[in-house]
C-alpha positions as CSV (number, residue, x, y, z in Angstrom):
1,X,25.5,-2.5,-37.0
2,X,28.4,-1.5,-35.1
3,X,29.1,-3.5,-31.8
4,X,28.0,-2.4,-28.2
5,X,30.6,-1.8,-25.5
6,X,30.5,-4.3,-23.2
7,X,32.4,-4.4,-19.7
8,X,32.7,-7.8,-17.9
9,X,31.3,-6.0,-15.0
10,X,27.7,-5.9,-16.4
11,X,27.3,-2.9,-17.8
12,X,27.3,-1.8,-21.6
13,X,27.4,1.5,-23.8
14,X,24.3,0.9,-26.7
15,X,25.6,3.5,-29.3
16,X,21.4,4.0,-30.0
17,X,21.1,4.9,-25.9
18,X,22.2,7.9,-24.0
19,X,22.0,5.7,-20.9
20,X,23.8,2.9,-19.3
21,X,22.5,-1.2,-19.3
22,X,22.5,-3.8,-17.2
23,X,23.0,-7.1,-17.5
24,X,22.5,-9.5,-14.4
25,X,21.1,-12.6,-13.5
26,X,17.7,-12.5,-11.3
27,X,16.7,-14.7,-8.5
28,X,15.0,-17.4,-10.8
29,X,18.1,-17.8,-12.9
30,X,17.3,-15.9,-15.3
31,X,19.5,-13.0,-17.5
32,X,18.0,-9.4,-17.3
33,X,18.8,-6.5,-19.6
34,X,17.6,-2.9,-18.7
35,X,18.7,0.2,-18.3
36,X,20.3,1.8,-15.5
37,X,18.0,5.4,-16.3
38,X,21.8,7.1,-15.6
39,X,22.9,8.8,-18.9
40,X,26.7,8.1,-20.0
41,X,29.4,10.2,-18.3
42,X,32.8,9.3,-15.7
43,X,29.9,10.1,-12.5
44,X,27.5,7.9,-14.3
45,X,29.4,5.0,-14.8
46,X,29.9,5.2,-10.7
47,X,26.7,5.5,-10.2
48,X,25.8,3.0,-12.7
49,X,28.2,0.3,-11.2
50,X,26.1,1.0,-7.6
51,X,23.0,0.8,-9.2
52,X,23.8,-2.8,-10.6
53,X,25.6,-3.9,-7.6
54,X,22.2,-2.9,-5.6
55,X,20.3,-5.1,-8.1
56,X,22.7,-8.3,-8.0
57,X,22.6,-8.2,-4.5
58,X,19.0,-7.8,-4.3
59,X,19.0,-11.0,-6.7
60,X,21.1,-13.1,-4.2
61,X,19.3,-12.3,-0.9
62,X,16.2,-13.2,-2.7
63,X,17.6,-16.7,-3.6
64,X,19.7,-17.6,-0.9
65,X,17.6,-15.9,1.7
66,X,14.1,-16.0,0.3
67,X,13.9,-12.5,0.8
68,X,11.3,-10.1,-0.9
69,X,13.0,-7.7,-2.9
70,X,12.3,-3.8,-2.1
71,X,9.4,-2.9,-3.7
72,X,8.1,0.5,-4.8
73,X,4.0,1.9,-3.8
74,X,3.8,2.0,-8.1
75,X,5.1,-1.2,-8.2
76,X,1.9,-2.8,-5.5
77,X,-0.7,0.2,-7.1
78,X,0.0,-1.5,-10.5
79,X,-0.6,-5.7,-9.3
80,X,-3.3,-4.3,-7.1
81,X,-5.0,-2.5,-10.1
82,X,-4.6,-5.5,-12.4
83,X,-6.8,-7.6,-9.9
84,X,-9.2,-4.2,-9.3
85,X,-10.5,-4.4,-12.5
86,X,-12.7,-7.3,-11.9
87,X,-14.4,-5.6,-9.6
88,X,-17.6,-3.8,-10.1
89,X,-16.0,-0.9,-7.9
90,X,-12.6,-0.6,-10.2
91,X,-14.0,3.0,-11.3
92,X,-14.1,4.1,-7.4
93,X,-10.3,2.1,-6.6
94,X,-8.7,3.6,-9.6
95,X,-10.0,6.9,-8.1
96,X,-8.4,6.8,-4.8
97,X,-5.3,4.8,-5.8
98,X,-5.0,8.4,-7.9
99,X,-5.2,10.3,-4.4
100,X,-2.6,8.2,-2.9
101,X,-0.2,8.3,-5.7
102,X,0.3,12.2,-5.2
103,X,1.4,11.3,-1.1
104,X,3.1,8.2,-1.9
105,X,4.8,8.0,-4.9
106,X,8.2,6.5,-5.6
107,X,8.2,5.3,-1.4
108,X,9.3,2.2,-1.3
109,X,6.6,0.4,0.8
110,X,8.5,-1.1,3.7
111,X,9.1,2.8,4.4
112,X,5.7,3.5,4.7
113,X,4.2,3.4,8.4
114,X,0.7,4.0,10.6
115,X,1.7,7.4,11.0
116,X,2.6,8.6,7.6
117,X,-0.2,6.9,6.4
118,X,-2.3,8.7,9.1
119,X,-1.1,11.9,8.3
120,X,-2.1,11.4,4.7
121,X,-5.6,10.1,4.6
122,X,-6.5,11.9,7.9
C-alpha cells in the first residue's frame, strides 16, 4: 500500500480520495481525521488550508474560551430527532422538521433570527 502525502500543516493527499484530509486536534484533546469535501488541485489546496485553519481555530476558542462551536440547522434537526423519537408524536416532528429543512438548510443557526423565521412559517 503506497504511502499518503502528508504535509506538517495538517493536510494529506489519500491516493484512494479525490479530496483533501484533515488532521487536527479538537477541543477535548482529541485527533480528528476527515475530509476537507475540496477535491485536489493548486485552488484546492488554498481553500483546503482555510478550511482547516477555520476548524483549528474553532477548536481553540472552544477550549480556551468555552465557546460553542458554529453549528449548522442539520446539525440541531439531527440531536433534536434522536431525542424525538421517544415521543409518541415523532411521526408529526419528523414531518415538520421536513418543512423546515427546505427554508433552512445548511444556515448556520446563530444566523437565523425572529424575522427570517417569521417569514418562513408565516
Amino acid at each position: 500500500m503506497p504511502k499518503r502525502k502528508r504535509d506538517k500543516d495538517g493536510l494529506s493527499e489519500r491516493p484512494d480520495s479525490p479530496y483533501y484530509w484533515a488532521s487536527y486536534t479538537d477541543a477535548n484533546g482529541q485527533r480528528v481525521r476527515c475530509t476537507t469535501g475540496i477535491r485536489k488541485s493548486t485552488e484546492g489546496r488554498k481553500e483546503a488550508e482555510a478550511l482547516l485553519a477555520k476548524w483549528k481555530l474553532e477548536a481553540h476558542q472552544e477550549k480556551q474560551w468555552d465557546r460553542e462551536p458554529s453549528r449548522s440547522f442539520e446539525d440541531v434537526m439531527v440531536e433534536y430527532m434522536r431525542d424525538a423519537v421517544r415521543l409518541r408524536s415523532a411521526y408529526t416532528v419528523k414531518c415538520f422538521v421536513r418543512q423546515l429543512r427546505t427554508s433552512f438548510a445548511g444556515r448556520a443557526m446563530e444566523s437565523l433570527r425572529a424575522e427570517i423565521v417569521n417569514l418562513v412559517v408565516a
